[in-house]
LORO-220987 format. One line per field, with one value per residue: residue in one letter; residue number from 0; x, y, z of N, C-alpha, C in turn. Coordinates in Angstrom, 2 decimals, decimal comma. Each point is the difference from the previous one (the first is absolute). Example, Ala and Ser with C-alpha at 12.3 -4.5 7.8 and 13.67 -1.06 7.14 Angstrom:
% LORO-220987
type = (A/S)
seq = (0/1)
nX = (13,19/-0,35)
nY = (-5,69/1,05)
nZ = (7,80/-0,72)
caX = (-0,89/0,82)
caY = (1,19/1,19)
caZ = (0,00/0,06)
cX = (0,90/-0,77)
cY = (1,20/1,09)
cZ = (0,00/0,73)
***
This chain:
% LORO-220987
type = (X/X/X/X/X/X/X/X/X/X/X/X/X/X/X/X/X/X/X/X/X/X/X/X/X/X/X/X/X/X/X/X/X/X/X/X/X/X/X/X/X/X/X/X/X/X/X/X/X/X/X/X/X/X/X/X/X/X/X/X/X/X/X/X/X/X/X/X/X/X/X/X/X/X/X/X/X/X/X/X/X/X/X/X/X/X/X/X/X/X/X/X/X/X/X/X/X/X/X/X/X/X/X/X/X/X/X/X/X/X/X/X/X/X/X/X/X/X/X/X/X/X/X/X/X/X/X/X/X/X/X/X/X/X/X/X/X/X/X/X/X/X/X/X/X/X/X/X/X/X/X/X/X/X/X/X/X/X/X/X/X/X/X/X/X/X/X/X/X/X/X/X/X/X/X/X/X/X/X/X/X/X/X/X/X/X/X/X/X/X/X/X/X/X/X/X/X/X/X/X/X/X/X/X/X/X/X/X/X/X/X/X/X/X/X/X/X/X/X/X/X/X/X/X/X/X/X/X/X/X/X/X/X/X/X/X/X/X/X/X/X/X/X/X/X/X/X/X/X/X/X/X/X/X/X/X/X/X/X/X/X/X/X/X/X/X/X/X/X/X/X/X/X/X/X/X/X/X/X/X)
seq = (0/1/2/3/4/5/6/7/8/9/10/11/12/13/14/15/16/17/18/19/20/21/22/23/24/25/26/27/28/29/30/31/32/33/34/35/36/37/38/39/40/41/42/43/44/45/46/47/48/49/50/51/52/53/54/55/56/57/58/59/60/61/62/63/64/65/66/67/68/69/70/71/72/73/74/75/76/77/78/79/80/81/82/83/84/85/86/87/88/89/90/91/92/93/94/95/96/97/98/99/100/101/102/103/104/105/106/107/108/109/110/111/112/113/114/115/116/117/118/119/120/121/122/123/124/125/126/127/128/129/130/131/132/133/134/135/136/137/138/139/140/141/142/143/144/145/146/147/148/149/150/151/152/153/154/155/156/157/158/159/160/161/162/163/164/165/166/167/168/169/170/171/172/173/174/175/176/177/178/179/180/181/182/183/184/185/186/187/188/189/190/191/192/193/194/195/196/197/198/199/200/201/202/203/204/205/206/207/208/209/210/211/212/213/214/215/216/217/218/219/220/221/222/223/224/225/226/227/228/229/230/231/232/233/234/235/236/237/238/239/240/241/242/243/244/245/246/247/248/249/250/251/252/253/254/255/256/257/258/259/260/261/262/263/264/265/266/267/268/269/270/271/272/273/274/275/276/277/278/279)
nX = (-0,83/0,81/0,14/0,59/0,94/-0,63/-0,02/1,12/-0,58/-0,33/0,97/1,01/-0,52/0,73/-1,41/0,85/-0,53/1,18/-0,67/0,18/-0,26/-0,29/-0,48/-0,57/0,43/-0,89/0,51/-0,76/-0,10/0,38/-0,97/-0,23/0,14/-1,39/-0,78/-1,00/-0,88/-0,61/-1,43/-0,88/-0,58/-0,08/-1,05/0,23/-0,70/-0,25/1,64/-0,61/1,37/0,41/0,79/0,45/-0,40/0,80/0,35/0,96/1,00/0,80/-0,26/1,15/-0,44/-0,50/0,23/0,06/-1,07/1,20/-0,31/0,35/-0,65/-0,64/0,47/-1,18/0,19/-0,70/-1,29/0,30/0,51/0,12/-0,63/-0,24/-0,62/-1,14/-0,63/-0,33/-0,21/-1,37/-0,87/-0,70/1,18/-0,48/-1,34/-0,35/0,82/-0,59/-1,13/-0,79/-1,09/-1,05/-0,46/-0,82/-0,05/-1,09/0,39/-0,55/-1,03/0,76/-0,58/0,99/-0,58/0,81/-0,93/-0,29/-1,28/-0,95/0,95/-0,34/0,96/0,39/-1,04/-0,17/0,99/-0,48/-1,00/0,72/0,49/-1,14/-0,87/1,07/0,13/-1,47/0,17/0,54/1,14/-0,81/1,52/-0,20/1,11/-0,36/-0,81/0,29/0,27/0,10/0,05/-0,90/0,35/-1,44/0,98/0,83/-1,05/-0,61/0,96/-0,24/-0,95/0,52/1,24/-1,29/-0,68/0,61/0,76/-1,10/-0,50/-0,01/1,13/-0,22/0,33/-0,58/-0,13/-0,85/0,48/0,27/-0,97/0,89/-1,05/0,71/-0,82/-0,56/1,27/-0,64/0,66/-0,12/0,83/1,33/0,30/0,60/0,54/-0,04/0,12/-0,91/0,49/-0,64/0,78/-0,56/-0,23/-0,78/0,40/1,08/-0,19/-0,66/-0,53/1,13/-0,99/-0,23/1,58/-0,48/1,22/1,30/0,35/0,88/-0,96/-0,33/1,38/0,35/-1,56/0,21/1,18/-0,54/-0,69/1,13/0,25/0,07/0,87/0,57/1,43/-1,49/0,12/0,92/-0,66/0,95/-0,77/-1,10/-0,79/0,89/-0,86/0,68/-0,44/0,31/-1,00/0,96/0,56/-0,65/-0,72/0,19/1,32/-0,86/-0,19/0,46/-0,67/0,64/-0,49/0,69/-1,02/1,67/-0,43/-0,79/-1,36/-1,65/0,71/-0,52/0,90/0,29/0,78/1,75/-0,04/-1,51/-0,39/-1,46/-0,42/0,99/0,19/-0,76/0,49/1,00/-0,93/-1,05/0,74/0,83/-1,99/-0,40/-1,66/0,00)
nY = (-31,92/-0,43/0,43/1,27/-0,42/1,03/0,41/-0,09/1,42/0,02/1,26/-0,50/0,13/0,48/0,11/-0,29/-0,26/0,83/-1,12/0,75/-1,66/-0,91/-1,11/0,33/-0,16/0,42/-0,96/0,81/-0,12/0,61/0,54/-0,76/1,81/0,31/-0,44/0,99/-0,56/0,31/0,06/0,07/1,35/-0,78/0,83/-0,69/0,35/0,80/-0,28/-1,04/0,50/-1,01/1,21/-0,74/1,12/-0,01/1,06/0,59/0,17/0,52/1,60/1,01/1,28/0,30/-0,39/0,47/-1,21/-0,96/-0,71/-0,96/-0,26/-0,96/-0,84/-0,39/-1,14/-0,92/0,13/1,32/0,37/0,72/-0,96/-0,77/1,08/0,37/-1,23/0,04/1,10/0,20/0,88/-0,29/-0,73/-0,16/0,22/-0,54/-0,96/-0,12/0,66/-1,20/-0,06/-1,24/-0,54/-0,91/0,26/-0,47/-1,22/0,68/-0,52/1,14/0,96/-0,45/1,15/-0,89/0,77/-0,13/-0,14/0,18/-0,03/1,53/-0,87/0,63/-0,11/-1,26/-0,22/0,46/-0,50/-1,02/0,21/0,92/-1,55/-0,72/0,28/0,18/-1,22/-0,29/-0,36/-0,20/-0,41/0,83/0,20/-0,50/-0,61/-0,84/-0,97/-0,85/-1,38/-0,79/-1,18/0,29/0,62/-0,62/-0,27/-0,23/-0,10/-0,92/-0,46/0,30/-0,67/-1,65/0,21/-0,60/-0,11/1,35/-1,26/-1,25/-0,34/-1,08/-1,49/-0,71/-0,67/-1,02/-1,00/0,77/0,07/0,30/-0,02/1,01/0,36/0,61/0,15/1,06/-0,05/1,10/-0,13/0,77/-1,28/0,68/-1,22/-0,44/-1,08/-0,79/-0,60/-0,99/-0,22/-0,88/1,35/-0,33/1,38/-1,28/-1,28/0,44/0,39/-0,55/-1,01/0,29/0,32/-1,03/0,75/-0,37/-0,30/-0,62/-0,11/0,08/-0,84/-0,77/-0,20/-0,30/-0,58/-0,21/-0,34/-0,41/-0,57/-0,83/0,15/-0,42/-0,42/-0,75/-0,10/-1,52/-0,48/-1,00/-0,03/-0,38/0,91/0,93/0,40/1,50/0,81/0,88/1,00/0,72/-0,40/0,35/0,30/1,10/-1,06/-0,21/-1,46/-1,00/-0,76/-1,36/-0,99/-1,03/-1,04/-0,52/-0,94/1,16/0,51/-0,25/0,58/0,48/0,94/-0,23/-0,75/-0,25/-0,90/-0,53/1,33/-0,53/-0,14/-0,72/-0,98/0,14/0,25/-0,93/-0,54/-0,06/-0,18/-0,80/0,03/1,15/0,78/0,02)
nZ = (18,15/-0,95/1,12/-0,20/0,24/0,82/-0,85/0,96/-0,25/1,13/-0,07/0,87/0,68/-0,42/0,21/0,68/1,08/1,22/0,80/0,92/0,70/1,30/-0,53/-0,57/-1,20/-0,66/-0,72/-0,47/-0,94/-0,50/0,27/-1,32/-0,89/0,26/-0,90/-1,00/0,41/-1,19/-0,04/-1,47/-0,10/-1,63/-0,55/-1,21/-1,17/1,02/0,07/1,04/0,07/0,70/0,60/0,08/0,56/-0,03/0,83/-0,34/0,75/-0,33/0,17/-0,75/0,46/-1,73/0,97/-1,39/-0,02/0,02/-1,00/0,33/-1,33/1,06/-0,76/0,80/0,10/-1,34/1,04/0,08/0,50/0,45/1,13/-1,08/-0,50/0,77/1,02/-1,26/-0,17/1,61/-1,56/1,44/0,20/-1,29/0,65/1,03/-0,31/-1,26/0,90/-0,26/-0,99/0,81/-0,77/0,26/-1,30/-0,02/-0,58/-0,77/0,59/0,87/-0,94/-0,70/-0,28/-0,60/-0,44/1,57/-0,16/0,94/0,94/0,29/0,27/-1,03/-0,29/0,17/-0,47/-1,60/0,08/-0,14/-0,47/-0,88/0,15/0,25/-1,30/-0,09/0,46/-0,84/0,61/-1,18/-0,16/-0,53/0,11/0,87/-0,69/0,55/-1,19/0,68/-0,98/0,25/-0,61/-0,21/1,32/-0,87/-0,13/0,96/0,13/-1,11/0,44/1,19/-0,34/-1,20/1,29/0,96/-1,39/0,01/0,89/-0,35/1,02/1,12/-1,05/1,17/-0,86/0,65/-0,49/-1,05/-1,15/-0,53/0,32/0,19/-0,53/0,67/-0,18/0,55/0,58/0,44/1,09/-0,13/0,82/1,43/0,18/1,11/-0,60/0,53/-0,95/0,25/-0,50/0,54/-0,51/-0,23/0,29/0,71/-0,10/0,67/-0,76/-0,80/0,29/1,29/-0,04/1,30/0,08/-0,24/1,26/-0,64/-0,31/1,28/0,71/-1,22/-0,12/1,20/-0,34/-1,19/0,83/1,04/-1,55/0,57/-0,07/-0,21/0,28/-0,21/1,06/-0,46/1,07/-0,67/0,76/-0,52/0,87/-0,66/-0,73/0,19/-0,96/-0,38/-0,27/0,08/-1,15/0,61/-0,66/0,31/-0,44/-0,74/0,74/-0,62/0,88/-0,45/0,91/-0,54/0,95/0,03/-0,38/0,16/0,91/1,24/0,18/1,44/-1,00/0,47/-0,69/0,79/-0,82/-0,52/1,06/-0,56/1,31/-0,06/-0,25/0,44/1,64/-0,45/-0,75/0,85/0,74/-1,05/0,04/-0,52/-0,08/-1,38)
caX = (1,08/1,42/0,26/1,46/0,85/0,46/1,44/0,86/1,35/0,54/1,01/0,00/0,60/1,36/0,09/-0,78/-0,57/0,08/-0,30/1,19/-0,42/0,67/1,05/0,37/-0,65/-0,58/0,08/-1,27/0,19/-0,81/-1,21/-0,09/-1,14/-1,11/-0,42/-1,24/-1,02/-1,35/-1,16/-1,07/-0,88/0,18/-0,50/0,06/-1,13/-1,13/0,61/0,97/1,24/0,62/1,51/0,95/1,35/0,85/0,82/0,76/-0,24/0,27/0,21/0,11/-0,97/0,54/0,39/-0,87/0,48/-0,47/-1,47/-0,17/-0,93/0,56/-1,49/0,27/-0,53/-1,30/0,28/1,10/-0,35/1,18/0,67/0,85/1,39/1,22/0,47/1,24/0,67/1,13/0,51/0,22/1,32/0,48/-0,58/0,57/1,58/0,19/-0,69/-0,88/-0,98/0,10/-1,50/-0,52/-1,64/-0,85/-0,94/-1,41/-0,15/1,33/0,70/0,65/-0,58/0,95/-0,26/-1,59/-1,24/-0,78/0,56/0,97/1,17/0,62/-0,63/0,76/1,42/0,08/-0,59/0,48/1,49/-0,43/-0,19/1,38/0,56/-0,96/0,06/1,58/0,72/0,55/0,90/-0,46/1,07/0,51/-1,64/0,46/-1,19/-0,29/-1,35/0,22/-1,17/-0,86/0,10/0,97/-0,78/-0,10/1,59/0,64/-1,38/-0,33/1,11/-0,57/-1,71/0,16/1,11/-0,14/0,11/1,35/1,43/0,44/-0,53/0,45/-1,03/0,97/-0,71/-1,41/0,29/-1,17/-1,32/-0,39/0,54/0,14/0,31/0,80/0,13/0,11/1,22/1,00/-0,27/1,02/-0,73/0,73/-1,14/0,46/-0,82/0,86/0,11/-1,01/-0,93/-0,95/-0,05/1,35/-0,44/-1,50/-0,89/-0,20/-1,03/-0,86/0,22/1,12/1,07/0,67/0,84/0,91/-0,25/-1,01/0,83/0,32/-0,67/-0,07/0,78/-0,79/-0,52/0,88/0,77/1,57/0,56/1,32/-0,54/-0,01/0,94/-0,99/1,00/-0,72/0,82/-0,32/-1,18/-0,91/0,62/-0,34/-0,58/0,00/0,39/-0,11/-0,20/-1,76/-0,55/-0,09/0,13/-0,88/0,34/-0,64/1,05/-0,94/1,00/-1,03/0,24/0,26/-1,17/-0,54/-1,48/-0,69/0,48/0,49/1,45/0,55/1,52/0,08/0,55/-0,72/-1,19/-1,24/-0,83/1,55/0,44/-1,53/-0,09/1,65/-0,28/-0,44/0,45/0,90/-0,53/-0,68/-0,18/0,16)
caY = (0,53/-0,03/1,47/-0,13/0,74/1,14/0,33/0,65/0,93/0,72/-0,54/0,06/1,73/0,37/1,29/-0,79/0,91/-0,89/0,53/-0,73/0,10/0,33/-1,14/-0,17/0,10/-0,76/0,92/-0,32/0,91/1,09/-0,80/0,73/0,25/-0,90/0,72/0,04/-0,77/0,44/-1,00/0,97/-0,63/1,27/-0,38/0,11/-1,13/-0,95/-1,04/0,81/-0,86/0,27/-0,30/0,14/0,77/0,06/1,10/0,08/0,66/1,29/0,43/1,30/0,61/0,23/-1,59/-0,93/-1,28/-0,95/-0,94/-1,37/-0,92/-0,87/-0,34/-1,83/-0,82/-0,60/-0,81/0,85/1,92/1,60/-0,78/-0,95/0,42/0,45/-1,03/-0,83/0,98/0,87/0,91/0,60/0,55/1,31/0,92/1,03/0,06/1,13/0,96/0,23/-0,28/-0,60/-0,12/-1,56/0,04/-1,05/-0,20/-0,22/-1,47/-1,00/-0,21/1,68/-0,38/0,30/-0,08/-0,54/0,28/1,79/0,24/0,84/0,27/1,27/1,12/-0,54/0,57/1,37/0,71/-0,45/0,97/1,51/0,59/-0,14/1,71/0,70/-0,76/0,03/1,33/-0,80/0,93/-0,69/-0,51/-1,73/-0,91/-1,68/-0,96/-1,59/-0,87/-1,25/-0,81/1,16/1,24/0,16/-0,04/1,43/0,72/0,01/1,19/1,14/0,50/0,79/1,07/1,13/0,82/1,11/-0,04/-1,00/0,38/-1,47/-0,76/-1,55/-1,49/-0,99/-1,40/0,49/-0,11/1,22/-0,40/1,08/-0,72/1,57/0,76/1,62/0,69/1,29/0,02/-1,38/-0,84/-1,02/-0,99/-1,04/-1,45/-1,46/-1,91/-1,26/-1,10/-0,77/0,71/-0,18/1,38/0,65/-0,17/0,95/-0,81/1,09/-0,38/0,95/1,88/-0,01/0,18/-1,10/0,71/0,45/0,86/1,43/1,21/0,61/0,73/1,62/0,57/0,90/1,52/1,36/0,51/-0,66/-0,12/-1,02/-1,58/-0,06/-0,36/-1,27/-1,14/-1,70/-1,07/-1,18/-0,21/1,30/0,78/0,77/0,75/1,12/1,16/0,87/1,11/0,42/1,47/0,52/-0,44/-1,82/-0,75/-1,32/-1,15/-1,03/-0,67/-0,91/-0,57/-0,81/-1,22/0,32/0,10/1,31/0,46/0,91/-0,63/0,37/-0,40/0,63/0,12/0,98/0,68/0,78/1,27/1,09/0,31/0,58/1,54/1,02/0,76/1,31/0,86/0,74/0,41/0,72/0,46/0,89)
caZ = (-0,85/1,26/0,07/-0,63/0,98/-0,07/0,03/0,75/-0,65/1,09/0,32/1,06/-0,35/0,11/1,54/1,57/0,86/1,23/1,40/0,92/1,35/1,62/-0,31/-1,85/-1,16/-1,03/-1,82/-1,10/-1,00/-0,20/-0,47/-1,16/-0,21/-0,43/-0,87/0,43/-0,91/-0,13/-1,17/-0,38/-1,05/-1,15/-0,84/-1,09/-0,75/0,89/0,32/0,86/-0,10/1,02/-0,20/0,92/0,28/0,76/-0,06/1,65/1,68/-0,43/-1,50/-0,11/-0,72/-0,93/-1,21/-0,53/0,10/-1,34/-0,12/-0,62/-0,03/-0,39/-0,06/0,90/-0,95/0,43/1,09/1,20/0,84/0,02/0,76/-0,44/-1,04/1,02/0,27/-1,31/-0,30/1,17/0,12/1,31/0,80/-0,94/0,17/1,40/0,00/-0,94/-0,47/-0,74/0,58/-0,59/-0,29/-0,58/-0,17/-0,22/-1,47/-0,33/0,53/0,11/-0,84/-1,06/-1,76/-1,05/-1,67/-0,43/0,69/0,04/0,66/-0,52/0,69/-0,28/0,67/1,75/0,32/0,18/0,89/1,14/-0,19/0,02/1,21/0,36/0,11/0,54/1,45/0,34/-0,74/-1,15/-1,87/-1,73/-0,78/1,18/0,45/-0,49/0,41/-0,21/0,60/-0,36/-1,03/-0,95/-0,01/-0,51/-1,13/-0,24/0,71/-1,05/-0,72/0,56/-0,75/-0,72/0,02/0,81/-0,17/-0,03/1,53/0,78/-0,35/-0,32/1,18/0,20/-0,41/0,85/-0,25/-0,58/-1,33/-1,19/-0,90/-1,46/-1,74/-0,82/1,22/-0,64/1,24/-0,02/0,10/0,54/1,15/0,52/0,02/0,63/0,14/0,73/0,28/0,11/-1,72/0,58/0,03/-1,51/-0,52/-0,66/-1,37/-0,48/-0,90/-0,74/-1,02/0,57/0,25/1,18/0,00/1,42/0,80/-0,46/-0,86/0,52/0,32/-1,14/0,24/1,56/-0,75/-1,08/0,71/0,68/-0,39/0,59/-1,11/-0,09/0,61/1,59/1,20/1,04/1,36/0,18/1,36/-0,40/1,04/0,00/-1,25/-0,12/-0,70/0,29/-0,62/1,09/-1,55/-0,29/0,37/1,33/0,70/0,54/-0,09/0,11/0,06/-0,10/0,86/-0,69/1,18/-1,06/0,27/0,45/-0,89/-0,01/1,13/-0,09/0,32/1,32/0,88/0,43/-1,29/-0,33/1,09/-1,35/0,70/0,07/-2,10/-0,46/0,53/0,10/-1,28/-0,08/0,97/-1,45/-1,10/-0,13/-1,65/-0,80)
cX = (1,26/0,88/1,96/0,55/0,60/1,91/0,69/0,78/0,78/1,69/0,51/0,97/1,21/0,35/-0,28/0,02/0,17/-0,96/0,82/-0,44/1,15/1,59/0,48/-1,05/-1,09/-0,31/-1,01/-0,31/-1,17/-1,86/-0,05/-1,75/-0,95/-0,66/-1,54/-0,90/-1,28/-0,52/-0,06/-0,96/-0,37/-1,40/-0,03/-0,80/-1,26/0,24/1,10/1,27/0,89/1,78/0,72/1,81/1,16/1,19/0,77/-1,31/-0,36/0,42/0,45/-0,46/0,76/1,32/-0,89/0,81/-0,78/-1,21/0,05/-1,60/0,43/-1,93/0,27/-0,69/-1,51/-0,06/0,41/-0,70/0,98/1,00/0,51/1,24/1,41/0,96/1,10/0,95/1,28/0,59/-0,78/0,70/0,93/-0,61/0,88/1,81/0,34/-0,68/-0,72/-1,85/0,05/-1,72/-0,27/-1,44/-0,72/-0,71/-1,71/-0,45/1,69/1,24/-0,02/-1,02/0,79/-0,30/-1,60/-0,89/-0,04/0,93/1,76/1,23/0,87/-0,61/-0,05/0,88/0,27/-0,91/0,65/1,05/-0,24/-0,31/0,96/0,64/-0,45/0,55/1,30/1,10/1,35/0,59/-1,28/0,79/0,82/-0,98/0,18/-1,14/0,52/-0,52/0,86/-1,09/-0,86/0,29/1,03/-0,44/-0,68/1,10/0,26/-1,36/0,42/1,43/-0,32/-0,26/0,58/1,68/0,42/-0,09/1,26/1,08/0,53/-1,45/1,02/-0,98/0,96/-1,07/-1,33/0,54/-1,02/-0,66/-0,28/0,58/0,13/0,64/0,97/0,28/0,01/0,94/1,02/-0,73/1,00/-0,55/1,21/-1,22/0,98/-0,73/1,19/-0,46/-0,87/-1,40/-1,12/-0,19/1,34/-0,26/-0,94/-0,49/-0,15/-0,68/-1,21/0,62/1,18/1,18/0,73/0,72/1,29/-0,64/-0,85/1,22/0,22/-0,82/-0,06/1,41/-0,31/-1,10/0,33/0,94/1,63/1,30/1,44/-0,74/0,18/0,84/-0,66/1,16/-0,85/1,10/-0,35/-1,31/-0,50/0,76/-0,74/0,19/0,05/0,57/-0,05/0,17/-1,49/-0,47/-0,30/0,55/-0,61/0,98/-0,49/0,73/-1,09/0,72/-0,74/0,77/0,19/-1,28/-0,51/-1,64/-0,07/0,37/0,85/1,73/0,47/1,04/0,78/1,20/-0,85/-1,13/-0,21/0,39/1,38/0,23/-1,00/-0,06/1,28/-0,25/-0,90/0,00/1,05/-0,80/-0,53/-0,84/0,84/-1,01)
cY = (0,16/1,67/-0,49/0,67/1,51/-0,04/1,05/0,81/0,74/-0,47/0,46/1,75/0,65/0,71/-1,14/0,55/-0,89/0,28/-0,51/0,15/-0,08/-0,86/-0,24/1,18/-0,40/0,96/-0,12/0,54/1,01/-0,31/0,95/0,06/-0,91/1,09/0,33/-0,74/0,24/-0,70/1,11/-0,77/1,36/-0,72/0,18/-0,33/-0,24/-0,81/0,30/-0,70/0,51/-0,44/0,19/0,78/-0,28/1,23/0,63/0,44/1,17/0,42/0,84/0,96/0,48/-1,50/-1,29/-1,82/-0,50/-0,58/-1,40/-0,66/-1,83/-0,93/-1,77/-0,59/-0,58/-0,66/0,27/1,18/0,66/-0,48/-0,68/0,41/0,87/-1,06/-0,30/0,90/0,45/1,30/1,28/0,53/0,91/1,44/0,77/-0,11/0,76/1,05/-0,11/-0,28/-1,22/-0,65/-1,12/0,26/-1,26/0,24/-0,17/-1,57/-1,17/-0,21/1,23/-0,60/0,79/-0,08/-0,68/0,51/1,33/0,60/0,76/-0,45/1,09/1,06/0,16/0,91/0,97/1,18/-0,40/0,50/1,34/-0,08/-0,36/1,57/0,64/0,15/0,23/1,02/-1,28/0,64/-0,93/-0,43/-1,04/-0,48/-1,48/-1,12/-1,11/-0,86/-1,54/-0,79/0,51/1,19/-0,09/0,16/2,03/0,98/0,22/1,11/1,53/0,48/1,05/1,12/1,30/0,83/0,90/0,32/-0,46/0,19/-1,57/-0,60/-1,24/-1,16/-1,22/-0,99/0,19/0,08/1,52/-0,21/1,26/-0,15/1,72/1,17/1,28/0,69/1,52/0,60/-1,89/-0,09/-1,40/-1,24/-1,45/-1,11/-0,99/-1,06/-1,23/-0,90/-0,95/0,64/-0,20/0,76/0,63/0,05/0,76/-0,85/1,45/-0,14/1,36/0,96/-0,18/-0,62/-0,99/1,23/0,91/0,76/1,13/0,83/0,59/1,04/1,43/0,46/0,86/0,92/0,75/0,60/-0,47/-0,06/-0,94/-1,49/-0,20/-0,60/-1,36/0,09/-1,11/-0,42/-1,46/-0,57/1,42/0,60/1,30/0,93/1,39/0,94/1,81/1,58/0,11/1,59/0,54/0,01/-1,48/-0,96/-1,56/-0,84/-1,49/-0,83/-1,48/-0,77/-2,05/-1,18/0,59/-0,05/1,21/0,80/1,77/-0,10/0,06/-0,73/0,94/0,86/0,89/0,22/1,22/1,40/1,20/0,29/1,18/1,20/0,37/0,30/0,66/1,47/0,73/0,87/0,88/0,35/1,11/0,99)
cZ = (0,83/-0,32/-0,38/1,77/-0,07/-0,44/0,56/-0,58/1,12/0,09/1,36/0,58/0,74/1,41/1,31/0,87/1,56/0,66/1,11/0,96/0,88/-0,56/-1,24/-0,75/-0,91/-1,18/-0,74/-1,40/-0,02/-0,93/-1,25/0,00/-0,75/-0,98/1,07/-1,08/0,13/-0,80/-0,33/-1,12/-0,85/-0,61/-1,23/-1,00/1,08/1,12/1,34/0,14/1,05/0,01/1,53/0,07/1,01/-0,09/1,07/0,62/0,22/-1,71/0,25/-0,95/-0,92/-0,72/-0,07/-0,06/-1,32/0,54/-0,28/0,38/0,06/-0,39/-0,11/-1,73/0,09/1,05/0,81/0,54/0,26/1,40/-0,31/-0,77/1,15/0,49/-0,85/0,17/0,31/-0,34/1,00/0,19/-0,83/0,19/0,64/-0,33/-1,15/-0,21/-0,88/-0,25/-1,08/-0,08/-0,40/-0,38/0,07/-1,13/0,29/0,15/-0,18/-1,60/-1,11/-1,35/-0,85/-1,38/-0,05/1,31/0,05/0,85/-0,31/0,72/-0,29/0,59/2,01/-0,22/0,30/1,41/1,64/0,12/0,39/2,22/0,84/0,18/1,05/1,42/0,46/-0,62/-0,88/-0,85/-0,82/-0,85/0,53/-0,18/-0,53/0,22/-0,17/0,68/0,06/-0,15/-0,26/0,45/-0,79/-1,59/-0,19/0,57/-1,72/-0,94/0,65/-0,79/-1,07/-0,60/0,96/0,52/0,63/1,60/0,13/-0,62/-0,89/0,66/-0,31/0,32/0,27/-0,57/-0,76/-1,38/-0,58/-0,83/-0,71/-1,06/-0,69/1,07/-0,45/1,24/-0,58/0,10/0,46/0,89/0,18/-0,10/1,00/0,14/0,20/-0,38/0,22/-1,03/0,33/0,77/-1,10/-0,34/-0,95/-1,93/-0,85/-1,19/-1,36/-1,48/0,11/0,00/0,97/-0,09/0,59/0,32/-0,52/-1,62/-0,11/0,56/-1,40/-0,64/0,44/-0,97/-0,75/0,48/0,27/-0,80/0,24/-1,11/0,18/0,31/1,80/0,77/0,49/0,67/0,00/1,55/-0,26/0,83/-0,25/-1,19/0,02/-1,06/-0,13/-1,21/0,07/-1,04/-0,17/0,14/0,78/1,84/0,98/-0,67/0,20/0,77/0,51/0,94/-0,09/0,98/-0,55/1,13/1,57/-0,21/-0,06/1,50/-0,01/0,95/1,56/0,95/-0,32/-1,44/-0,82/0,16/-1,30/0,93/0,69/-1,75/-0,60/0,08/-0,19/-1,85/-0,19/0,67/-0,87/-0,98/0,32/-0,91/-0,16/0,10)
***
């Protein structure tokens, strides 16, 4: 399986630092913090499931940190989704924790088999808290390709936890969806995605009509905001309840990919909107 290239969020840092020897100088920048990384393992259903953390360094006692779940696709692991990601270097530079669960034999059950994924969550979350010193009111999820599938189930189902999420190259296969409360929502596909189209013989949506959709959930009201550049048409509606918001960034003859030049990076767009949300 061909692994994706860690992506580089590190930016280069404002502070340098001399050492000065007998004859000259030498300048070095300063070394940015590294997050800490842990395995674990939760059992759920019988079932043991293992996630990978990543979190500063340090913490200060009494502030609490957001939560982003990110979850890898079929075929993948919590390394891999990091690798794509690279949201690492968000841990430790923004303060926050960040988590890659692993799907049950490598994959999310979205609407089928014996296997509770909601119930994952949720208990994965309760023990997150437990562990960590998490706002409950910052907790974010997204995925890509079947994690993007269930990024759009956990919207769903699990309101009442999550603030936003963000689904990258993935289509919503729920056909029955009541969130509890609003829920932010930023997604990504590329028009040459076989997902953009969805198949709405079965329920699934095309792209531009699930943002319309997340519209009527949240309650959004006027007319939305496009920017057509003509390679990227973006989407967006920001009159929603509670303060949540939508926005769709439809990638012009692009596939299945997670975004990352230098025009448009999924994993900066992602966290500078959810880092805007909060629950209610």
């Amino acid at each position: 399986m061909q692994r994706h290239a860690l992506v580089a969020l590190a930016s280069v840092a404002g502070f340098w630092a001399c050492t000065c020897g007998g004859t000259g100088s030498q300048i070095q920048p300063a070394q940015q913090p590294k997050p800490t990384i842990e395995v674990k393992t939760l059992n759920v259903q019988g079932n043991d499931r293992t996630y990978r953390v990543a979190r500063p360094p340090a913490q200060a006692v009494g502030k609490p940190l957001p939560l982003l779940l990110v979850l890898h696709g079929r075929g993948y692991v919590a390394e891999d989704a990091a690798a794509v990601t690279g949201f690492d270097s968000l841990s430790a530079q923004e303060q926050a924790v960040v988590v890659y669960p692993n799907g049950y034999n490598g994959r999310w059950h979205v609407g089928f088999g014996d296997v509770d994924d909601i119930l994952f969550f949720r208990t994965l979350i309760d023990r997150l808290e437990a562990d960590y010193q998490i706002d409950p009111a910052r907790i974010y999820a997204t995925g890509y390709l079947d994690g993007a599938q269930m990024t759009y189930l956990l919207a769903c189902e699990m309101a009442d936890r999550i603030a936003a999420v963000g689904p990258v190259a993935g289509a919503d296969v729920t056909t029955d969806c009541h969130p509890a409360h609003p829920i932010s929502v930023i997604a990504f596909n590329g028009t040459n995605d076989p997902a953009y189209p969805g198949d709405p013989g079965i329920g699934v949506l095309s792209f531009p009509a699930e943002f319309e959709r997340w519209q009527r959930l949240d309650g959004c009201t006027g007319s939305p905001k496009v920017d057509d550049s003509g390679s990227l048409v973006i989407r967006s509606a920001a009159n929603c309840n509670d303060g949540t918001g939508v926005t769709y960034y439809a990638l012009v003859g692009a596939g299945k990919e997670w975004p990352r030049s230098a025009t448009v990076s999924a994993t900066k767009l992602i966290w500078q909107f959810f880092s805007a949300k909060s629950r209610a």
